[in-house]
Steps between C-alpha positions, in 0.01 A plus 500: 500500500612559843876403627509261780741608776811285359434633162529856638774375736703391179377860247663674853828298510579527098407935517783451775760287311455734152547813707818346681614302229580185659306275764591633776195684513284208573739414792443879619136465440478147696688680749269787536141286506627262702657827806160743449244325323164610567630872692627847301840505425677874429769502232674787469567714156828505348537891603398404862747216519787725331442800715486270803900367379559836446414692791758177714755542272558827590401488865792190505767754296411834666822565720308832698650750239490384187162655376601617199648202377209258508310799363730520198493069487112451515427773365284670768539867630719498872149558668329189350821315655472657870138372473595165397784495755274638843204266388 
C-alpha cells in the first residue's frame, strides 16, 4: 500500500531521530522542509566539511614562517600547507 505524504513525512522524521538519537532531528528536519522545500539542497560530506575547518585553521594560525609546524600538526607535507595558505 502506498504512504500518504504525512506517513512518509513521519518514516522521514523517526530515520532522523534514530540516527541522532534524540528529537532534535525532527526540529532540524521541520527546519529544513519548511527553508528549501520543493528546490535541491547540497550537503556536504564529512571529509568536505573537515577539510574545509582544516584548510581555516591553518590559514588563521599560519604566522608567514611557520610551514613546517602546521605540516608536522596536520599532518600534511610543507607544500600541501603553502597551497592551503596562497588559496
Amino acid at each position: 500500500m502506498a504512504k500518504n505524504g504525512s506517513d512518509f513525512l513521519s518514516d522521514i522524521e523517526d530515520r532522523f531521530n534514530e540516527v541522532l538519537g534524540a528529537p532534535d532531528g525532527t526540529i532540524a528536519l521541520r527546519e529544513i522542509l519548511k527553508l528549501h522545500a520543493g528546490t535541491e539542497i547540497y550537503i556536504p560530506s564529512k571529509t568536505e566539511t573537515f577539510i574545509a575547518y582544516r584548510d581555516e585553521q591553518i590559514r588563521s594560525s599560519f604566522d608567514g614562517s611557520n610551514y613546517a609546524e602546521l605540516a608536522r600538526l596536520w599532518h600534511l607535507s610543507s607544500s600541501q600547507i603553502r597551497t592551503i595558505v596562497h588559496r
